[in-house]
C-alpha positions as CSV (number, residue, x, y, z in Angstrom):
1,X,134.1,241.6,26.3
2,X,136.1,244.0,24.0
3,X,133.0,244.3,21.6
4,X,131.3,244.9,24.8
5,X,133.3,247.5,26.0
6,X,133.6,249.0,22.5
7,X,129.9,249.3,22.0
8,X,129.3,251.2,25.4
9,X,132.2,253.7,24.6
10,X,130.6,254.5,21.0
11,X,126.9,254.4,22.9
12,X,128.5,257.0,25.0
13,X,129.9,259.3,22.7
14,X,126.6,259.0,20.5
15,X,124.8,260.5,23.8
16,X,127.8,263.2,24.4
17,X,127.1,264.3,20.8
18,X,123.6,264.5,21.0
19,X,124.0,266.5,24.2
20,X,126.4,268.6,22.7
21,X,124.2,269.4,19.7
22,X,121.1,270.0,22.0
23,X,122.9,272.6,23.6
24,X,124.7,274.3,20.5
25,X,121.2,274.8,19.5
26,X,119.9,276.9,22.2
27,X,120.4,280.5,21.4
28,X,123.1,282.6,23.9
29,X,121.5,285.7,24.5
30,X,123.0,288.7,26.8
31,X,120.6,291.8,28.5
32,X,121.7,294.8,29.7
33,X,120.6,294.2,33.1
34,X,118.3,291.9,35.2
35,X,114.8,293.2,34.7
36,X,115.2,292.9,30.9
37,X,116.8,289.1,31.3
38,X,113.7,287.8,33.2
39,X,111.8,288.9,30.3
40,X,113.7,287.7,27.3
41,X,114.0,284.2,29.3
42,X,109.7,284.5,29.5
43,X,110.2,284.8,25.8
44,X,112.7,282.5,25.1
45,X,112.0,279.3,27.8
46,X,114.3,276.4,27.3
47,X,115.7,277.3,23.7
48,X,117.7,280.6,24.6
49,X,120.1,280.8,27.5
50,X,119.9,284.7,28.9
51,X,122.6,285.8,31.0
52,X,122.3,289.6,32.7
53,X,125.6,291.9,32.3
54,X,124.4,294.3,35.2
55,X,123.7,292.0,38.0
56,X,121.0,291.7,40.5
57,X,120.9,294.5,42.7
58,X,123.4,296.3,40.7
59,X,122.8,300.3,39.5
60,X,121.9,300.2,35.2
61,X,123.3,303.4,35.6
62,X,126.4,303.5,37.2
63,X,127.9,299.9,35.7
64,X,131.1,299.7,34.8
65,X,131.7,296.8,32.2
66,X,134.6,294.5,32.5
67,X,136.5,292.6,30.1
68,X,134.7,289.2,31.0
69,X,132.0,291.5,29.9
70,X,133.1,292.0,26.5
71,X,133.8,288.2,26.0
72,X,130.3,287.2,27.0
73,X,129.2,289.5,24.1
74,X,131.7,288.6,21.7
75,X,130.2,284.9,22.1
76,X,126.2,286.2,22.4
77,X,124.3,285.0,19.3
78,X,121.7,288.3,20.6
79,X,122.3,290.9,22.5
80,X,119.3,293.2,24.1
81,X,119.1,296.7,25.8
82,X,116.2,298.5,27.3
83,X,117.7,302.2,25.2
84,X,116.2,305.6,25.8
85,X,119.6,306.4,27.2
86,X,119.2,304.0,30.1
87,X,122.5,301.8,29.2
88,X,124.9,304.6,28.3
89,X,128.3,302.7,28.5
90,X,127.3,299.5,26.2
91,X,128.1,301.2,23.1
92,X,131.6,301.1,24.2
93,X,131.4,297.7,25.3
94,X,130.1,296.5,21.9
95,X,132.8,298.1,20.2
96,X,135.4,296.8,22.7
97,X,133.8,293.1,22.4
98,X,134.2,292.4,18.5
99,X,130.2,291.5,18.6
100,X,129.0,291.6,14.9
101,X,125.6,292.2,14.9
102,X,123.3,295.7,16.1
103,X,122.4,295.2,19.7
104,X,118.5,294.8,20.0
105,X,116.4,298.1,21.5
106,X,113.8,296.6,23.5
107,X,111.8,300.0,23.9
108,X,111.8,300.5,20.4
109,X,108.1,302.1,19.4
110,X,107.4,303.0,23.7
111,X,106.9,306.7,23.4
112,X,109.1,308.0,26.3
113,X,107.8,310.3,28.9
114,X,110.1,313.4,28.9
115,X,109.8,316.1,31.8
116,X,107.6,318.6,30.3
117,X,104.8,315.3,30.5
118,X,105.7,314.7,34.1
119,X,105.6,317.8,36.0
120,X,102.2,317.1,35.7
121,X,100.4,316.1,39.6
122,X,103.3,317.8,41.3
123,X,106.3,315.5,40.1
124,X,109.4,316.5,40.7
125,X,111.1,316.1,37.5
126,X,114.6,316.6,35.7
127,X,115.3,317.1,32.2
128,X,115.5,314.4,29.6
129,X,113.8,311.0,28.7
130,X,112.9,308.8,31.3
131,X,114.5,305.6,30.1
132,X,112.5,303.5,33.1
133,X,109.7,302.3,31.1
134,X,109.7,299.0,32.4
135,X,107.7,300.6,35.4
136,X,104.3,300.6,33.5
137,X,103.3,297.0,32.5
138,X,101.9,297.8,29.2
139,X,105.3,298.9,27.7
140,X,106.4,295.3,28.8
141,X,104.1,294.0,26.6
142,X,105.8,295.8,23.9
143,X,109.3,294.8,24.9
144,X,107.5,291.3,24.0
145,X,106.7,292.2,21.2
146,X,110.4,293.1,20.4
147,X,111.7,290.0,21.8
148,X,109.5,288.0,20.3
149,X,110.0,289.3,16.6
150,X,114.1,289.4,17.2
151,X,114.2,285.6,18.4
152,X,112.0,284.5,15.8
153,X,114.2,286.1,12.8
154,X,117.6,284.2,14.5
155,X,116.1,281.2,15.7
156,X,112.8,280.4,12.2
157,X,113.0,276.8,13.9
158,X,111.7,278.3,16.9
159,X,108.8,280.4,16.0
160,X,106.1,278.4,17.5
161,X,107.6,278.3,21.1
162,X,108.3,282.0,21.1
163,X,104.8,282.8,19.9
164,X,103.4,280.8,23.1
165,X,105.6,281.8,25.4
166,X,105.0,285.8,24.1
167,X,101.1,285.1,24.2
168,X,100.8,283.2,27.9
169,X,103.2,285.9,29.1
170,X,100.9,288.6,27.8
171,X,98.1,287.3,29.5
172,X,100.0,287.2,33.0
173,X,101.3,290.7,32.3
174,X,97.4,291.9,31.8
175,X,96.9,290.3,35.1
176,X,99.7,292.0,36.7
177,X,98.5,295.5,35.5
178,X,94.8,294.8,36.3
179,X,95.7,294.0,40.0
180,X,97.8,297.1,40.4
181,X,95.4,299.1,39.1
182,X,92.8,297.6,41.8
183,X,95.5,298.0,44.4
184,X,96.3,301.8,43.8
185,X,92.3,302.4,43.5
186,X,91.8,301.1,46.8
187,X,94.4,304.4,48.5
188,X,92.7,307.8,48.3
189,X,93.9,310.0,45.9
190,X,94.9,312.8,47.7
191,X,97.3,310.0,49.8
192,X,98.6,309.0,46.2
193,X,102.3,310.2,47.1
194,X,105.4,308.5,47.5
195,X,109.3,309.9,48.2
196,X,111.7,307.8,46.0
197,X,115.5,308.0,45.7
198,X,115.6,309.0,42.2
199,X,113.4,309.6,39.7
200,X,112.9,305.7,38.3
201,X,108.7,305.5,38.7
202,X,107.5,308.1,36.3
203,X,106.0,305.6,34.3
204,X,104.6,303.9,36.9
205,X,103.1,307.0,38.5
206,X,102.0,308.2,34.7
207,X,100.2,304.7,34.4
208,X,98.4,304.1,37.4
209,X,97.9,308.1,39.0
210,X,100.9,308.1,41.9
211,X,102.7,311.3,42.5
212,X,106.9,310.2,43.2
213,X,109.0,313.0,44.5
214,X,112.8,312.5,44.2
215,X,116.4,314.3,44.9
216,X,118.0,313.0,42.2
217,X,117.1,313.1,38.7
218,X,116.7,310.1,35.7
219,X,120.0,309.1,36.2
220,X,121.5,308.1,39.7
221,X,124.6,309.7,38.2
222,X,123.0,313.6,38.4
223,X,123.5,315.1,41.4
224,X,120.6,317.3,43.5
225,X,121.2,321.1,43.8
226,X,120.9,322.9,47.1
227,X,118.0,324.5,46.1
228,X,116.2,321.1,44.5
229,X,116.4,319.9,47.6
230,X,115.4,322.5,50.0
231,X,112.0,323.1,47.5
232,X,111.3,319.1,47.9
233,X,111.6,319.3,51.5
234,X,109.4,322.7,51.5
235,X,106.8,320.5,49.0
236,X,106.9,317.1,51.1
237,X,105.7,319.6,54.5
238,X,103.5,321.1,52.8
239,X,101.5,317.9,51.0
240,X,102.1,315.8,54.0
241,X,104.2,313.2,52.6
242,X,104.8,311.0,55.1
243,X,106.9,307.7,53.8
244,X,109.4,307.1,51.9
245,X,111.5,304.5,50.4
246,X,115.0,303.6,49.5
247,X,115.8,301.4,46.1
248,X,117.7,298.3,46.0
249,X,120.2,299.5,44.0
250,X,120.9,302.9,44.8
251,X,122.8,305.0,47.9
252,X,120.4,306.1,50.5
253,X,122.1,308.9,51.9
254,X,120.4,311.8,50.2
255,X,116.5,310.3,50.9
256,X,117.3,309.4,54.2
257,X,118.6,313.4,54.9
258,X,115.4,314.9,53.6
259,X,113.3,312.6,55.3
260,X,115.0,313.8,58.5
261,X,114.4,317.0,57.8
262,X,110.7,316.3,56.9
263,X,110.0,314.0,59.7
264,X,108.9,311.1,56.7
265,X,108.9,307.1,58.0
266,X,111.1,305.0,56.7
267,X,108.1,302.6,54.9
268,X,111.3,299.9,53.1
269,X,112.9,299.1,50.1
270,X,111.7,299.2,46.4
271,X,113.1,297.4,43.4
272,X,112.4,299.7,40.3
273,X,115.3,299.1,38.0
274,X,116.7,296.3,39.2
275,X,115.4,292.3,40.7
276,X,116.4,290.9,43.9
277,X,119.0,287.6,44.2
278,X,116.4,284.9,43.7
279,X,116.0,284.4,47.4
280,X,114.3,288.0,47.7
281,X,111.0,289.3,46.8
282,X,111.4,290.6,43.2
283,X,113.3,287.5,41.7
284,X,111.7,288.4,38.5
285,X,109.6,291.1,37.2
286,X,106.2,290.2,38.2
287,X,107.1,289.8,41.4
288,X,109.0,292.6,41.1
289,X,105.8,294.8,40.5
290,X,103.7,293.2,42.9
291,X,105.6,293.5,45.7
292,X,106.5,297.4,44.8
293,X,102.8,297.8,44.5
294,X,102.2,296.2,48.3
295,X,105.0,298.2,49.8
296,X,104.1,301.3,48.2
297,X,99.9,300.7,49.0
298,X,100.5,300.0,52.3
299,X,102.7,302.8,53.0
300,X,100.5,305.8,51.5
301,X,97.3,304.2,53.4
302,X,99.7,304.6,56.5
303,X,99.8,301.0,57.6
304,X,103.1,300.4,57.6
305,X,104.9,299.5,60.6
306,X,107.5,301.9,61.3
């Protein structure tokens, strides 16, 4: 009976061990925020565990780390940001978290729109790089790219599973921008005009020939001038803008003033630099797109109902 009992509690710890061991082997890997995780998980499946430090819902911008935030670094084999200015308060983070290794740029080799390029189509644009490039689907492709080549230099052993997961999520992200390519074809141009929060969809507009008007500039931090404002209500009149939208992650306030004052519907919410909880409708960031693109559609062909 003792052999017995001694052979299950060595069986046992055999399996514990070899539980343990599968796990030590998949890579810990921390994004800047949500959009980014989704797509380093696409990359990575089942060997790399991706955990977002801006959550769901929760402003890129405006995030203010925590020192939980710094120990899920200091323990991250990888660490990835989007860059272009986007995640201004992770340097500080890395330095406060003791993490070893250079942070991975995601956007590296994405030539960023600036605003000279986008006042273009009557865009109402503030200074800078836009650091929202996540908002055309081909620069996704490239943040694959860069995912793909970063997990495959920490984790050799791994190559082949990164490769086909890069590969069959290439393919679904040339679906994705093929059907919102077909979907913004199918409004009229001159209806091609949407009123945003701030300025997050330049790449999206730049990509697939939709004019966004916003208050506030790149950054949800910047703050609208008198006369910015009074010139984008005088601009919405006069082009007939009639919807707008608020974004899941940012104050409405300021949108919601201007749309008074322009006599704009309300056409819902968009998610352009951050998912939804998994129980809403952009739980990951072809979803994400789609259901920006169906909001947005149905809105400038006036079929929304208010």
């Amino acid at each position: 009976m003792r052999k017995a009992v001694l052979s299950m509690v060595l069986m046992c710890g055999a399996l514990a061990a070899s539980i343990g061991s599968a796990s030590a082997a998949q890579l810990n890997a921390v994004a800047s925020f949500s959009v980014l995780a989704d797509v380093v998980k696409q990359v990575g499946g089942d060997r790399v565990k991706v955990s977002s430090l801006v959550p769901a819902n929760g402003d890129p911008h405006e995030f203010e780390p925590t020192p939980r935030d710094a120990g899920r670094l200091n323990n991250a084999d990888l660490v990835f940001l989007s860059g272009l200015g986007l995640e201004g308060w992770l340097d500080r983070l890395v330095s406060a978290s003791g993490y070893k290794s250079h942070a991975i740029t995601v956007s590296e080799g994405i030539k960023p729109l600036d605003a000279a390029e986008e006042d273009d189509d009557h865009q109402h644009r503030h200074g800078g790089s836009d650091p929202h490039v996540w908002n055309d689907v081909a620069n996704v492709k490239l943040w694959v790219d860069n995912i793909e080549q970063a997990l495959e230099k920490k984790d050799p052993a791994g190559a082949e599973v990164y490769k086909a997961n890069a590969t069959r999520y290439r393919h679904q992200l040339d679906q994705l921008d093929s059907d919102i390519r077909s979907e913004i074809q199918s409004v009229p141009q001159a209806q091609r005009k949407v009123l945003t929060s701030h300025d997050a969809l330049g790449y999206y507009g730049h990509a697939y020939g939709v004019s966004f008007l916003s208050p506030q500039g790149l950054s949800t931090s910047s703050e609208a001038s008198a006369r910015d404002v009074a010139a984008l209500i005088s601009q919405i009149k006069r082009e007939h803008i009639s919807a707008y939208f608020f974004e899941n992650a940012n104050d409405p306030r300021l949108v919601k003033q201007i749309a008074a004052a322009t006599g704009a519907k309300p056409s819902g919410e968009l998610y352009v630099e951050s998912l939804s909880t998994e129980q809403g409708p952009a739980a990951d960031y072809l979803s994400m797109m789609r259901y920006n693109t169906e909001q947005m559609v149905a809105a400038m062909k006036g079929s929304h109902d208010h």
